[in-house]
N, C-alpha and C positions, 0 to 999 in steps of 0.2 A: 288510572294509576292507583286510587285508593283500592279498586276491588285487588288490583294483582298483588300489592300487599297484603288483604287481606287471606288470600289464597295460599300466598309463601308464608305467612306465617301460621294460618292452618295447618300447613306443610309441615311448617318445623315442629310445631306441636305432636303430631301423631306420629313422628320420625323419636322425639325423646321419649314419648310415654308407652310407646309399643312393646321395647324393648322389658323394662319395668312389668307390664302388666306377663308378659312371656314368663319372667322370673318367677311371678309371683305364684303364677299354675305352675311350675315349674316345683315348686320348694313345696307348694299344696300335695302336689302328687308324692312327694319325696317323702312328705311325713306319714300320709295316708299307707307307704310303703313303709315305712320303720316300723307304725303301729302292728301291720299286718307281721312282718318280722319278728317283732315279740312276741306275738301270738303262735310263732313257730307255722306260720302258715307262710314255708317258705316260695312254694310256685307259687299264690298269688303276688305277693308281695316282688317277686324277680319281672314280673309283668309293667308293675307300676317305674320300677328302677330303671327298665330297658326305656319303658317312654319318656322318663327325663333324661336319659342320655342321648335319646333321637335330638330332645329340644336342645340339649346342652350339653355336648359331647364334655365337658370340660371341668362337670359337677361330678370331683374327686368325690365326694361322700355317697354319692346314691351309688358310682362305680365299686366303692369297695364295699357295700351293702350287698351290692349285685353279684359281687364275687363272694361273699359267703351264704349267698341264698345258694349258691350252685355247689358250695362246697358241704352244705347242710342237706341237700338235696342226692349230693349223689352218696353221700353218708348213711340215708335215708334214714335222718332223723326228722323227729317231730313227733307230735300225738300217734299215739298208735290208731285212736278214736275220739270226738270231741269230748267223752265225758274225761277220760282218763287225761284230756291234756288240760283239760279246765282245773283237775286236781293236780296235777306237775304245776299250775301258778299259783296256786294257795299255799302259801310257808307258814309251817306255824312254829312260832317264835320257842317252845319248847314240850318234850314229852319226857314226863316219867314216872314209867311205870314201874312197880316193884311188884310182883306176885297178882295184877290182876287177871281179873277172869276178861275172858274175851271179848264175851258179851258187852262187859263196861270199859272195853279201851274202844271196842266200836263205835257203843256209843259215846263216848267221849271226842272219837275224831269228827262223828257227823255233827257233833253239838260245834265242836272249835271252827269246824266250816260254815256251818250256816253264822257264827258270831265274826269272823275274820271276815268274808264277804257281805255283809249285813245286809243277810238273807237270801242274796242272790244265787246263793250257792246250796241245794242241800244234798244232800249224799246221802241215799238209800243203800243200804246195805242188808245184803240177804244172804243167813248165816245159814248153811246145808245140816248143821252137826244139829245133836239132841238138844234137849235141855239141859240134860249130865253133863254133857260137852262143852255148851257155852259158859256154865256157870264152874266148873270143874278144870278148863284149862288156861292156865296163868301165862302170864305174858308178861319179862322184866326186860324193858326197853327203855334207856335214856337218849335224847340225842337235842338238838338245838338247830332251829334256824331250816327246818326239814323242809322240803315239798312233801305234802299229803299224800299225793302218789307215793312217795317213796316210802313214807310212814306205813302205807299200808303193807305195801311190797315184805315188809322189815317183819307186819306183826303175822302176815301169812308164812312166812319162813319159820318162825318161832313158834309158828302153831299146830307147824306141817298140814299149812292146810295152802289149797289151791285158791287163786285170786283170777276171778275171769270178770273183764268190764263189760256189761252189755249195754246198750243203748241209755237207758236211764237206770241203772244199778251197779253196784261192786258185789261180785256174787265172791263166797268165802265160801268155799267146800272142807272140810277136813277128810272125807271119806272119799277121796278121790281116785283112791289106787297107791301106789307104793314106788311110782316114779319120782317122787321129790322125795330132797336129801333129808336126813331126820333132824329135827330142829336141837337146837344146844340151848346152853343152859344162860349163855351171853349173850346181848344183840351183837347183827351184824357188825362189823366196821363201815363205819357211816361213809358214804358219798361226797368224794372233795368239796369244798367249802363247808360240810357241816362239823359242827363243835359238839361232841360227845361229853355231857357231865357225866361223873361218879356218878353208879348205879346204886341205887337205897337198895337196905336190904331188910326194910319192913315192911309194915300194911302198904298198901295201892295207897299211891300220891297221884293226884291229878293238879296241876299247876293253873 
């Protein structure tokens, strides 16, 4: 009598805790998917989603994760390549330039990245133009709250110069040909959610 007690209530032990431990890989996998999600690495992350909804058809949040991995995916958004998506997550809190030379907004963006990532991040950048060129053409660009990426997008349009990512570099050509449009005298209009200050209109400020 005492062992078949013992037994039911084994029983009922592994009957309440299984469920629980289900959950809990459940919600592990779910976050492992969000993370991957931010990263803009949206096939993997639709992988991890579909397998918590095998476990739990009923985890509304991994489902609508799931549904915009498929909607980013068929958008075909995301990094074009890892270097250039690691710099789309680096925002730097503000840029501005008034009449600098290229050379030193360059360097200015690789110095803000390797301090905003502390360290993890450094950004090689390899300028095509002369030494006339780097130190010769100016770049007046205000904006706030940017991704790096896009900062740089901004100072290749201003410089008329071509921006190609390769594996470990941001290559900066200005002699590229005469397919890109000719650069103005204002920066672009910044990319929704960024905040455009007043452009100075004396020596180069670095903030």
């Amino acid at each position: 009598m005492k062992t078949i007690a013992i037994l039911l209530l084994t029983s009922l032990t592994l009957l309440l805790t299984a469920p629980l431990s289900a959950q809990r890989n459940a919600q592990t996998v779910y976050n492992e998917g969000v993370a991957l999600f931010n990263e803009e690495k949206y096939d993997e992350a639709l992988v991890l989603f579909e397998q918590v909804l095998q476990a739990n058809p009923g985890f509304v949040y991994a489902r609508n994760y799931a549904a915009r991995c498929k909607t980013a995916m068929a958008r075909n958004l995301g990094p074009k390549n890892d270097l250039e998506g690691r710099l789309s997550r680096i925002i730097i809190p503000e840029i501005a330039f008034a009449e600098a030379p290229i050379g030193d907004a360059l360097d200015y963006l690789a110095s803000r990245a390797q301090e905003l990532t502390k360290g993890e991040t450094v950004v090689n950048f390899i300028y095509k133009g002369t030494a006339e060129q780097r130190g010769g053409t100016s770049i007046t660009l205000s904006l706030r709250n940017v991704p790096l990426s896009e900062a740089i997008k901004y100072v290749g349009e201003l410089s008329r110069s071509k921006v190609n990512y390769e594996p470990h570099a941001v290559v900066i050509d200005p002699n590229h040909g005469p397919e890109t449009a000719p650069a103005t005298n204002a920066a672009p209009a910044p990319a929704p959610g960024f905040t455009a200050p007043t452009v100075p209109t004396s020596k180069s400020t670095f903030p």
